[in-house]
N, CA, C and O atoms as a GROMACS GRO file, in nm:
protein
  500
    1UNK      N    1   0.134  -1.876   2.189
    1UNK     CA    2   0.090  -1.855   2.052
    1UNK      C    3  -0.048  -1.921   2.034
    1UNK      O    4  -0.075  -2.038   2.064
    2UNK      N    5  -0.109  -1.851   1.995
    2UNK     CA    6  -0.300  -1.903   1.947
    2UNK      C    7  -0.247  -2.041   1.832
    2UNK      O    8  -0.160  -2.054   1.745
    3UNK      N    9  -0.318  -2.095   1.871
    3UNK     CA   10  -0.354  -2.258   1.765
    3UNK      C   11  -0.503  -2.236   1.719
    3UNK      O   12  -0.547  -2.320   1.640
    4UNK      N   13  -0.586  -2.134   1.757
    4UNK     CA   14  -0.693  -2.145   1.679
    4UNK      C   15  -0.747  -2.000   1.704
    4UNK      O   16  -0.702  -1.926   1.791
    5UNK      N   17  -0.872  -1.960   1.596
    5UNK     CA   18  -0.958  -1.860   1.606
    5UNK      C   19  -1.135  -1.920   1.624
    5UNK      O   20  -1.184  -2.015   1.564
    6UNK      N   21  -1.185  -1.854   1.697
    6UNK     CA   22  -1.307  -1.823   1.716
    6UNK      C   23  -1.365  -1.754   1.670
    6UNK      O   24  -1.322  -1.641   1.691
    7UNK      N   25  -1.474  -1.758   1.594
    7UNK     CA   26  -1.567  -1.654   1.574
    7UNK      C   27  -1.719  -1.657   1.631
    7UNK      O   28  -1.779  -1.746   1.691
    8UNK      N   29  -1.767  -1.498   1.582
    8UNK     CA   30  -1.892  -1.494   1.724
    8UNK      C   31  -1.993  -1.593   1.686
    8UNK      O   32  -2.064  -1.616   1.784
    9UNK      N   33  -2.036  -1.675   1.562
    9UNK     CA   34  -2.080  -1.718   1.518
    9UNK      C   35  -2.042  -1.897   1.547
    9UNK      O   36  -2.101  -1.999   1.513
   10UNK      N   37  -1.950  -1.878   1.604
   10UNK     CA   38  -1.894  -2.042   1.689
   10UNK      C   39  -1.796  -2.146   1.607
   10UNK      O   40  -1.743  -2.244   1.659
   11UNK      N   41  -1.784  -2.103   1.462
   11UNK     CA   42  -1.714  -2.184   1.399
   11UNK      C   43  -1.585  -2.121   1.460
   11UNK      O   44  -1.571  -2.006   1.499
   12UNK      N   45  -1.453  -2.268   1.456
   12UNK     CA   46  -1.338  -2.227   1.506
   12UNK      C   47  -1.245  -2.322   1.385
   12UNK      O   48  -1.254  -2.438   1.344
   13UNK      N   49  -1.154  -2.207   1.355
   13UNK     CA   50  -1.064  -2.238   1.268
   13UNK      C   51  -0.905  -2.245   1.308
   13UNK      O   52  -0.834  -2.151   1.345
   14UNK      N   53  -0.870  -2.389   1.290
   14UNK     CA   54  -0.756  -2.434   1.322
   14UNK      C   55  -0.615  -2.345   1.243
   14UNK      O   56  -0.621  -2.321   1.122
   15UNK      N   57  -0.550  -2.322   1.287
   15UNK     CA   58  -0.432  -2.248   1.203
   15UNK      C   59  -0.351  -2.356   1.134
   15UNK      O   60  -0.320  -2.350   1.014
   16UNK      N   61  -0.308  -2.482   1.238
   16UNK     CA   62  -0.242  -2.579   1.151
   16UNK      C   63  -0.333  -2.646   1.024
   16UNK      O   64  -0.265  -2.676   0.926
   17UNK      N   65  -0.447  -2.667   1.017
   17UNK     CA   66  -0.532  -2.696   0.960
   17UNK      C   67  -0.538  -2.635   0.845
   17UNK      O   68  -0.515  -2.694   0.739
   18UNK      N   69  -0.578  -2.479   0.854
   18UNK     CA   70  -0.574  -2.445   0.730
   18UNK      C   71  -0.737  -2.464   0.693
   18UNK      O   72  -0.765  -2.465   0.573
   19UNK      N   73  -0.852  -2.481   0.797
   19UNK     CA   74  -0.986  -2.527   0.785
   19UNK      C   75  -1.087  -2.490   0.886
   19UNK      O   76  -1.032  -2.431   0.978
   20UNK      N   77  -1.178  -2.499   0.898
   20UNK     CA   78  -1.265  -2.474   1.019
   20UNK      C   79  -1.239  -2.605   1.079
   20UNK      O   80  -1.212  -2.708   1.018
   21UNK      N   81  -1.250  -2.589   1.202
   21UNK     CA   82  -1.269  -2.753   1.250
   21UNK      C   83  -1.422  -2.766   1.353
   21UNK      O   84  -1.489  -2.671   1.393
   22UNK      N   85  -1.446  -2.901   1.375
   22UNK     CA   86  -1.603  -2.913   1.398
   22UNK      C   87  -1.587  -2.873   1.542
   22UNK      O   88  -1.679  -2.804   1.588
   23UNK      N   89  -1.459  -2.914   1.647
   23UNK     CA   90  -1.477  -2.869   1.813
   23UNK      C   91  -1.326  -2.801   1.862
   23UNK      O   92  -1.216  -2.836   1.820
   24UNK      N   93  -1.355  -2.692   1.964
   24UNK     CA   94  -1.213  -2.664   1.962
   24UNK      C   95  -1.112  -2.812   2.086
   24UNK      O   96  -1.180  -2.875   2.168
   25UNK      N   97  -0.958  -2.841   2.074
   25UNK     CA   98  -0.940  -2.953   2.090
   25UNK      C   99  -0.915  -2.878   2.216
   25UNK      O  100  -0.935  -2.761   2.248
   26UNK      N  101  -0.865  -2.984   2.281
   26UNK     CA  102  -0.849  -2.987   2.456
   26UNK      C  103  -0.687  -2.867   2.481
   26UNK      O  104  -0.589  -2.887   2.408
   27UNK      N  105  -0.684  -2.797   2.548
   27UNK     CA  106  -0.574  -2.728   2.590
   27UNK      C  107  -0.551  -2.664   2.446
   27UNK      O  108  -0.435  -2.686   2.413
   28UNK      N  109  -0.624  -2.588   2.343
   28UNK     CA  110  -0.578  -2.501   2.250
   28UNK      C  111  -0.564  -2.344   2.306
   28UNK      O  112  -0.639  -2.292   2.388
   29UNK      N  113  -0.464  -2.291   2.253
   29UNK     CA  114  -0.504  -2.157   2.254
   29UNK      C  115  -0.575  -2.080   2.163
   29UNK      O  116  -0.561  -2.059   2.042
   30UNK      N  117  -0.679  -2.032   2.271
   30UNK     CA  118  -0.765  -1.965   2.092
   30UNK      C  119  -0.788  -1.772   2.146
   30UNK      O  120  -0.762  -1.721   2.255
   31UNK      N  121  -0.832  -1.723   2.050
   31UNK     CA  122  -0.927  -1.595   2.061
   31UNK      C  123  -0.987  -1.568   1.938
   31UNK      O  124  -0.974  -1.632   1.835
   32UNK      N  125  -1.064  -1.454   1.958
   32UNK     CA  126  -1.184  -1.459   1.886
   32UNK      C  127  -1.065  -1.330   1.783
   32UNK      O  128  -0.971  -1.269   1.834
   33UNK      N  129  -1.084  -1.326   1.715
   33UNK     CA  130  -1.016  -1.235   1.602
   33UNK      C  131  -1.079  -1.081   1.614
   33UNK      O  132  -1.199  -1.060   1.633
   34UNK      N  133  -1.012  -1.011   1.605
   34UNK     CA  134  -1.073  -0.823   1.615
   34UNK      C  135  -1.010  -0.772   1.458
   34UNK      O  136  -0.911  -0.793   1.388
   35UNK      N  137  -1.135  -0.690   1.455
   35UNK     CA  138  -1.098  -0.642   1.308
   35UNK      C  139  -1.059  -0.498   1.380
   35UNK      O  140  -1.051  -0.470   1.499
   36UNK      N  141  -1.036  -0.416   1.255
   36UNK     CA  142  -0.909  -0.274   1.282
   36UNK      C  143  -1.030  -0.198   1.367
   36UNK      O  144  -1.000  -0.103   1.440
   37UNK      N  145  -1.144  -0.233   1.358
   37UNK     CA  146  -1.241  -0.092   1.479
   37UNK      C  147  -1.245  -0.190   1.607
   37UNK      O  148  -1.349  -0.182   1.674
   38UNK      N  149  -1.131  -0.296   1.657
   38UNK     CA  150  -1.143  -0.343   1.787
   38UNK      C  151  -1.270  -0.417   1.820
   38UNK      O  152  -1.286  -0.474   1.928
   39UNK      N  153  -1.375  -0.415   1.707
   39UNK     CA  154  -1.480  -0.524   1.750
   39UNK      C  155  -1.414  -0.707   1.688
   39UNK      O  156  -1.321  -0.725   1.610
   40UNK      N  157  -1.496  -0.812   1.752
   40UNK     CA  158  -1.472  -0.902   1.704
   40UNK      C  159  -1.544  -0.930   1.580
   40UNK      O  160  -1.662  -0.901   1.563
   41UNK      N  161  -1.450  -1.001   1.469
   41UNK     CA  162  -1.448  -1.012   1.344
   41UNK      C  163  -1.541  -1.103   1.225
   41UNK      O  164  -1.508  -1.220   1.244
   42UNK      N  165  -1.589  -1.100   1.172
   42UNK     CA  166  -1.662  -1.224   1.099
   42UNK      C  167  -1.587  -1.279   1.027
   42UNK      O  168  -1.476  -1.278   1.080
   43UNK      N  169  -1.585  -1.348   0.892
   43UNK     CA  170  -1.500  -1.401   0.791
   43UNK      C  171  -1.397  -1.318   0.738
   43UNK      O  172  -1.275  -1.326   0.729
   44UNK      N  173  -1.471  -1.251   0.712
   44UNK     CA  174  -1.351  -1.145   0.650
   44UNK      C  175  -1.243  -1.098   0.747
   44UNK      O  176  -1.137  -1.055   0.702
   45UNK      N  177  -1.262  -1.102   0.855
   45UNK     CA  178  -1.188  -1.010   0.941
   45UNK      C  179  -1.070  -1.090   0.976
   45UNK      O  180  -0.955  -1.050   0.995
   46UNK      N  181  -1.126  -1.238   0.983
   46UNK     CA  182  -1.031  -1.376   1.020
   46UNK      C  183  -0.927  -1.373   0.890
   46UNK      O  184  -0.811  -1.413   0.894
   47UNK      N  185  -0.983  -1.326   0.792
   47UNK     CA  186  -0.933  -1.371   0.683
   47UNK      C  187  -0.785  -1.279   0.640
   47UNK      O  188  -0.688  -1.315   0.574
   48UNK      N  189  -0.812  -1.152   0.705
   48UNK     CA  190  -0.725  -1.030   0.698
   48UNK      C  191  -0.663  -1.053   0.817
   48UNK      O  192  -0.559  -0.990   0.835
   49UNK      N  193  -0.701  -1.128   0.903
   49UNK     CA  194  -0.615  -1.153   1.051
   49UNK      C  195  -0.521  -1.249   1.014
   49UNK      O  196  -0.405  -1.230   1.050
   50UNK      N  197  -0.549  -1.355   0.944
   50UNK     CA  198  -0.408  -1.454   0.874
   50UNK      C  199  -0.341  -1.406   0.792
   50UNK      O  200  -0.222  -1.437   0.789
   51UNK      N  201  -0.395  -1.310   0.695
   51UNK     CA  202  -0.297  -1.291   0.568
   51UNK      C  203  -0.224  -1.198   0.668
   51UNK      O  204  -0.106  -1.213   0.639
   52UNK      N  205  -0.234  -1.085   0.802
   52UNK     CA  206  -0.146  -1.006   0.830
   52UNK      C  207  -0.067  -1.069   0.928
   52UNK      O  208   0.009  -0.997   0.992
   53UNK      N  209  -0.072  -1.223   0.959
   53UNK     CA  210   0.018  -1.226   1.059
   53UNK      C  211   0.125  -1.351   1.004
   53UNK      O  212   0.213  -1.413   1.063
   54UNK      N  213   0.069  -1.358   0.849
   54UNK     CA  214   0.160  -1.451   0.764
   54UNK      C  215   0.100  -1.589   0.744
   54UNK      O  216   0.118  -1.653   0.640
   55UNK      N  217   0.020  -1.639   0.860
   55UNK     CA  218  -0.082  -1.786   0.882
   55UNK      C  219  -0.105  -1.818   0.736
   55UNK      O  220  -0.141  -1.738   0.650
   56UNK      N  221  -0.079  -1.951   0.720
   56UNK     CA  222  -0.143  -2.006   0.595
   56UNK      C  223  -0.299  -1.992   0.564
   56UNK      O  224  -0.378  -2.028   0.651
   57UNK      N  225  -0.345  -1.940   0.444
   57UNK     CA  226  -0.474  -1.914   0.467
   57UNK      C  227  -0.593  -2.052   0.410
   57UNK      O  228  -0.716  -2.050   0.411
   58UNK      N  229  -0.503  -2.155   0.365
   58UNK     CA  230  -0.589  -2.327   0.366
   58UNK      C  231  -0.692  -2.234   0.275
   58UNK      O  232  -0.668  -2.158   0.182
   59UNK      N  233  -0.809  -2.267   0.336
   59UNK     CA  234  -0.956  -2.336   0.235
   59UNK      C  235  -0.976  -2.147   0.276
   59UNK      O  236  -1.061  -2.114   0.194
   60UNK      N  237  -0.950  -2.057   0.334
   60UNK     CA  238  -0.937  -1.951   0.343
   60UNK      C  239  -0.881  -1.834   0.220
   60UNK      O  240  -0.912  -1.716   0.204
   61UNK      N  241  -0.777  -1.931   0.136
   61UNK     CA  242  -0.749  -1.844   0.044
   61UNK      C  243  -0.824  -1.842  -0.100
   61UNK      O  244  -0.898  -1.920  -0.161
   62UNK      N  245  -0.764  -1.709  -0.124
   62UNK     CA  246  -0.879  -1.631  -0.259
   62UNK      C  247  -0.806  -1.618  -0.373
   62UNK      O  248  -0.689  -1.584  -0.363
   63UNK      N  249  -0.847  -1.637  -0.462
   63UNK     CA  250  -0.859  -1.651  -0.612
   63UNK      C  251  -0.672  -1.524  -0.616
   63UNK      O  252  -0.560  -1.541  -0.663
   64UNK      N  253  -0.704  -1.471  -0.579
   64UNK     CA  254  -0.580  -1.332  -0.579
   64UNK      C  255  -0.479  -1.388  -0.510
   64UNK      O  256  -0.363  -1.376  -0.551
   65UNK      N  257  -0.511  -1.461  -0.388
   65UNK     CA  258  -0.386  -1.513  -0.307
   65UNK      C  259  -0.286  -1.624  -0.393
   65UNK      O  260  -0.164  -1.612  -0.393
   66UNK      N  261  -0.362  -1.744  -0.470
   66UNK     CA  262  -0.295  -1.804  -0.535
   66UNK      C  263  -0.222  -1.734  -0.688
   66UNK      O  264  -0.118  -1.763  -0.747
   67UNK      N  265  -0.355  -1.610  -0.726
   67UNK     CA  266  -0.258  -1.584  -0.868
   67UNK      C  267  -0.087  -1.501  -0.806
   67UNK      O  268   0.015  -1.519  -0.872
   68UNK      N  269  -0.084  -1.422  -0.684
   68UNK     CA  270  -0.033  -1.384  -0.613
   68UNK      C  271   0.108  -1.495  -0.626
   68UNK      O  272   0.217  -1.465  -0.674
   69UNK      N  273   0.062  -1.650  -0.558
   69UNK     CA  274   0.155  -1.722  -0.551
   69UNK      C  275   0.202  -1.787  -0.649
   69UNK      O  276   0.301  -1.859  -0.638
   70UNK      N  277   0.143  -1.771  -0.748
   70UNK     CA  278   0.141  -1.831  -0.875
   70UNK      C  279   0.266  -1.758  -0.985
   70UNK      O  280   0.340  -1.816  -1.064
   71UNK      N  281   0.257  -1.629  -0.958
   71UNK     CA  282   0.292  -1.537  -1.028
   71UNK      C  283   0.434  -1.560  -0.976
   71UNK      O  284   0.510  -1.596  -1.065
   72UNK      N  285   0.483  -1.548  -0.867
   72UNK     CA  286   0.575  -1.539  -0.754
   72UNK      C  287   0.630  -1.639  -0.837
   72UNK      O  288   0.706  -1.587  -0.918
   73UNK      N  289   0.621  -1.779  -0.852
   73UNK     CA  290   0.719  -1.891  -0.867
   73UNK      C  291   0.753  -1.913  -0.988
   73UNK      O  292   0.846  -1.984  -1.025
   74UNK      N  293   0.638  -1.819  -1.088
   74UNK     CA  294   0.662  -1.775  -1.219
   74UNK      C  295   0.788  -1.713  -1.248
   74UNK      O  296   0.873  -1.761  -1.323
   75UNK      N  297   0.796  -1.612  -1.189
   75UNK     CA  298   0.885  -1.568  -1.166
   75UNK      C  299   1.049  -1.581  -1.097
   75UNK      O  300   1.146  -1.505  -1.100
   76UNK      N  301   1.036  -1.664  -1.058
   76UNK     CA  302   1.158  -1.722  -0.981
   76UNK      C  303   1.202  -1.809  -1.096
   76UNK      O  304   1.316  -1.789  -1.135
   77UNK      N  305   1.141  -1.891  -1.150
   77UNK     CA  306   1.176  -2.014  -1.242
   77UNK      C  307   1.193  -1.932  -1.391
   77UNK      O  308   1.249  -2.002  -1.475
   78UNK      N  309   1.164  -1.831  -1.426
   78UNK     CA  310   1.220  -1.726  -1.543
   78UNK      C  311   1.353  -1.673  -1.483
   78UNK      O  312   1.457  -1.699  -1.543
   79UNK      N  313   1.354  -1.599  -1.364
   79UNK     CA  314   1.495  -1.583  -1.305
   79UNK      C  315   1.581  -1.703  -1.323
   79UNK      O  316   1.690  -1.652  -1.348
   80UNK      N  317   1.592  -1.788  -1.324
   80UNK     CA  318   1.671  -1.915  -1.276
   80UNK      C  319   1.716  -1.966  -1.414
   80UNK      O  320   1.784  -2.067  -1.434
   81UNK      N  321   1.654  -1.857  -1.534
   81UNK     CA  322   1.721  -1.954  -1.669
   81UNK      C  323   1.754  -1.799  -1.745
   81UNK      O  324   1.781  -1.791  -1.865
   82UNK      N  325   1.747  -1.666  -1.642
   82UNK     CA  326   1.785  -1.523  -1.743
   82UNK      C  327   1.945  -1.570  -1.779
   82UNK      O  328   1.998  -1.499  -1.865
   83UNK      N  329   2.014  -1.661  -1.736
   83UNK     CA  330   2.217  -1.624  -1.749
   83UNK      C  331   2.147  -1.698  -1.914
   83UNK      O  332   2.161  -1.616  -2.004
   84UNK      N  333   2.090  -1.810  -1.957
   84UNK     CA  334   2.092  -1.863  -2.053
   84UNK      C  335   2.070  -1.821  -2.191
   84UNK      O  336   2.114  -1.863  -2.299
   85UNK      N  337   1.963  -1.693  -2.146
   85UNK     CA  338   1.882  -1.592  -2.253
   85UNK      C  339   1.978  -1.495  -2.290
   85UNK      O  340   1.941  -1.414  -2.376
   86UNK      N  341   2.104  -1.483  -2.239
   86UNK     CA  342   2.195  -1.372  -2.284
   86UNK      C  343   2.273  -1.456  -2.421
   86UNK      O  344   2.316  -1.568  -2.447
   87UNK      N  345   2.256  -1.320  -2.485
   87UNK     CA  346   2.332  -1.409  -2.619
   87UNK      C  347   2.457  -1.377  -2.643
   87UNK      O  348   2.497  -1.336  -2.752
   88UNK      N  349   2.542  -1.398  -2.520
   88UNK     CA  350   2.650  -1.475  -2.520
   88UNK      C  351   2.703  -1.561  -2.455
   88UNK      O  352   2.822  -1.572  -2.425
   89UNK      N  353   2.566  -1.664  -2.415
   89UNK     CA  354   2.600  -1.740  -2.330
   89UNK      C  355   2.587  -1.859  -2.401
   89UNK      O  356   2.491  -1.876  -2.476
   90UNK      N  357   2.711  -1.980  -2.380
   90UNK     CA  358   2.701  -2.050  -2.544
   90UNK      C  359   2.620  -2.144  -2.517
   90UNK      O  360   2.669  -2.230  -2.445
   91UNK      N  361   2.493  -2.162  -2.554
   91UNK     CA  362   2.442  -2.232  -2.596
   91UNK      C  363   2.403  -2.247  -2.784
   91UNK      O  364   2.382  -2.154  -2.860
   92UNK      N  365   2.405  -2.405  -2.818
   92UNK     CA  366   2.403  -2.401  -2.948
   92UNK      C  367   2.226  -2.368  -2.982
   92UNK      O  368   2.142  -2.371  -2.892
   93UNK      N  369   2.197  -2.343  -3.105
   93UNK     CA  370   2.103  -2.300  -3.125
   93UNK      C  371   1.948  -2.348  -3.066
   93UNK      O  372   1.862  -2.282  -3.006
   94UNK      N  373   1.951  -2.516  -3.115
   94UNK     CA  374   1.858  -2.551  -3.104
   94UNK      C  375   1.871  -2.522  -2.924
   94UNK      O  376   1.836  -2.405  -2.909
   95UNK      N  377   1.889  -2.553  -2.855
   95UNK     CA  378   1.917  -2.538  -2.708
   95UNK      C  379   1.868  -2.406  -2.690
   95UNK      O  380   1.759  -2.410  -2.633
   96UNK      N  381   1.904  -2.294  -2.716
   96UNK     CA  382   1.899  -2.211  -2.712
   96UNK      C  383   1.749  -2.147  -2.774
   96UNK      O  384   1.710  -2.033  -2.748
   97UNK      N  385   1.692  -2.222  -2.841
   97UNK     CA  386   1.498  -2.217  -2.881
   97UNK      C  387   1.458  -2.262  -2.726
   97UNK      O  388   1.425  -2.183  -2.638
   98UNK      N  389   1.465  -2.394  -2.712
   98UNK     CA  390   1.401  -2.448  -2.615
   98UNK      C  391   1.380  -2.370  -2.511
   98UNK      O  392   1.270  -2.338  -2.466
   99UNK      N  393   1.515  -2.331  -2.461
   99UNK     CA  394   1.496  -2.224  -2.329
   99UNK      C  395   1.425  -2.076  -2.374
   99UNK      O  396   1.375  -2.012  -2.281
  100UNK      N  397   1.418  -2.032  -2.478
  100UNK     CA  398   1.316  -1.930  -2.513
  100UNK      C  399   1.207  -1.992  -2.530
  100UNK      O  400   1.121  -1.928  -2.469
  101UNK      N  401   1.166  -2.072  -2.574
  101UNK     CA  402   1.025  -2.148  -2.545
  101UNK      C  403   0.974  -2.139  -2.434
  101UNK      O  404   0.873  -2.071  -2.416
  102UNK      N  405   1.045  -2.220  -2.319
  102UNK     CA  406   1.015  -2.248  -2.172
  102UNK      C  407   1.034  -2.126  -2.101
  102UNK      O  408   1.003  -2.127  -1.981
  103UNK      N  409   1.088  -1.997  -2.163
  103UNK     CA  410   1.031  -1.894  -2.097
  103UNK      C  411   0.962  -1.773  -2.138
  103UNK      O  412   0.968  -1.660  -2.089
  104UNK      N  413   0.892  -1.816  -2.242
  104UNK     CA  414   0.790  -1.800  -2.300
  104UNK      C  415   0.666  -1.868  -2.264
  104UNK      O  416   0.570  -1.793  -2.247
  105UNK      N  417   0.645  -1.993  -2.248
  105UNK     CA  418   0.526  -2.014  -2.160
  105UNK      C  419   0.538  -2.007  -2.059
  105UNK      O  420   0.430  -1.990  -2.002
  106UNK      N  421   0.668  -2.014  -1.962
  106UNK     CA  422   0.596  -1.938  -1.803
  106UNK      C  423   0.556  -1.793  -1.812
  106UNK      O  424   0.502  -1.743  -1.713
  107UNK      N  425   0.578  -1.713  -1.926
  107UNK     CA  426   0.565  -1.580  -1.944
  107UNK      C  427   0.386  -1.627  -2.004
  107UNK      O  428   0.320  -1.525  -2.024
  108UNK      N  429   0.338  -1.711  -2.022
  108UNK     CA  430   0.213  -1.715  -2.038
  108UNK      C  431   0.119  -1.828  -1.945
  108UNK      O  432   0.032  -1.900  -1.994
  109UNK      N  433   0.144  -1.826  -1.850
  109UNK     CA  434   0.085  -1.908  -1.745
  109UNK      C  435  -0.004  -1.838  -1.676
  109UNK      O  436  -0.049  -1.896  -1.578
  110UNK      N  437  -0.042  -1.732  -1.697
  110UNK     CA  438  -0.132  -1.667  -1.673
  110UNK      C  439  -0.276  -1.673  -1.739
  110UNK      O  440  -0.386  -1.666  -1.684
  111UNK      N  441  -0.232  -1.694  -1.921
  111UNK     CA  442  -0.314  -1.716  -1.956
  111UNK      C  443  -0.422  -1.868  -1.990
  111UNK      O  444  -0.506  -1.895  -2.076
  112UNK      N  445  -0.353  -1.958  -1.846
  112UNK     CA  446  -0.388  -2.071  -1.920
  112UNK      C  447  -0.563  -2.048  -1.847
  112UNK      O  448  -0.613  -1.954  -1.785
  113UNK      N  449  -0.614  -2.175  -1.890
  113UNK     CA  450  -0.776  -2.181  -1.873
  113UNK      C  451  -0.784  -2.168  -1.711
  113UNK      O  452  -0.806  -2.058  -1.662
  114UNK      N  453  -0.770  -2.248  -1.653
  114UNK     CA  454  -0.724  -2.318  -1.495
  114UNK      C  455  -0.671  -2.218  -1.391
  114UNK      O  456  -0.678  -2.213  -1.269
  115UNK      N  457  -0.617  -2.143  -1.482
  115UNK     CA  458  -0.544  -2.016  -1.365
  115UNK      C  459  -0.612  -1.940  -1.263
  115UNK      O  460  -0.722  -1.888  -1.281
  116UNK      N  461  -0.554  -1.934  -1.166
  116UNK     CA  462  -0.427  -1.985  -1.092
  116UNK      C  463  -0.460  -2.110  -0.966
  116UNK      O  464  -0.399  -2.161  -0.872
  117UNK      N  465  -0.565  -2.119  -1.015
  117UNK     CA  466  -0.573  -2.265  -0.922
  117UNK      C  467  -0.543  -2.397  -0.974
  117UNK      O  468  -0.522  -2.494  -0.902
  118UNK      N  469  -0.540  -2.399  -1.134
  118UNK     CA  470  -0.460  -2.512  -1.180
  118UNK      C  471  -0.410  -2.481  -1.267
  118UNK      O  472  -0.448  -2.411  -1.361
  119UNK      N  473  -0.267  -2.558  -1.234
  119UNK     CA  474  -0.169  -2.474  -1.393
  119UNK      C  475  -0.075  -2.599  -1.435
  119UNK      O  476  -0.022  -2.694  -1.377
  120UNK      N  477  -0.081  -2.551  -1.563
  120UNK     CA  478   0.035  -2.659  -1.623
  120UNK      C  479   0.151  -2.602  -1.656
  120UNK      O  480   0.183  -2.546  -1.761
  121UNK      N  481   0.232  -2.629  -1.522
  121UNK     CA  482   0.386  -2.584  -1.550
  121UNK      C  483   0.446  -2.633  -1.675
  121UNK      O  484   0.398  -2.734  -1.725
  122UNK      N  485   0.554  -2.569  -1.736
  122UNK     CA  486   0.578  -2.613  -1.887
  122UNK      C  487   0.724  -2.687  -1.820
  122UNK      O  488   0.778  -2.645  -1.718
  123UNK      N  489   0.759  -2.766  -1.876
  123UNK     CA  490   0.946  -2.867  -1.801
  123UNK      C  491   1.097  -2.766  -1.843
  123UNK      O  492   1.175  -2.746  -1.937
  124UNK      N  493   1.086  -2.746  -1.780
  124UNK     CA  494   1.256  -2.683  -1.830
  124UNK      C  495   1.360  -2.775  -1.938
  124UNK      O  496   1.421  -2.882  -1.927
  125UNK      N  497   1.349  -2.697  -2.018
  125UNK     CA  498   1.435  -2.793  -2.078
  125UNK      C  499   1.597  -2.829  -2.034
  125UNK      O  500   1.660  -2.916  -2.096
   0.00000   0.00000   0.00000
């Protein structure tokens, strides 16, 4: 398994890293990345070479990748309180605001200022 990429341009980017690093280390496996016409790749090409083989994309990822991940856990943590939102599930009233509150602002975490590189998760009540 490759531990690093090369590019023709000489910077080499560590996979555990998640970064360029300044030298490649002793006994790594590396190659130079090929984009889809079989030539070797520049940034971009590295960049579509991690997102397709799953690699964390570190200081590599883009504004889309985090709203992407952002959205994702949004979503999981609205799943994780739908049994509560059914109204017959007994909760007493006031209880029963709160958790429409709290999924009501993860239903707006999109719109905060910061998004999606900084967000203020709202607390479950």
């Amino acid at each position: 398994m490759y531990t690093h990429y090369k590019l023709d341009d000489g910077r080499i980017w560590s996979i555990a890293d998640g970064r360029f690093v300044p030298a490649m280390p002793d006994g790594a496996e590396w190659q130079m990345p090929r984009g889809e016409d079989g030539k070797t790749a520049d940034e971009d090409g590295l960049y579509f070479c991690l997102k397709s083989f799953g690699y964390p994309l570190g200081d590599m990822a883009k504004t889309s990748d985090y709203a992407a991940e952002a959205r994702e856990k949004r979503n999981q943590l609205i799943a994780e309180t739908d049994f509560m939102a059914m109204p017959d599930y007994p909760l007493d009233d006031e209880k029963k605001v709160a958790v429409l509150a709290y999924r009501q602002a993860l239903r707006d975490v999109p719109e905060q200022a910061g998004f999606p590189r900084q967000i203020d998760w709202p607390t479950k009540p």
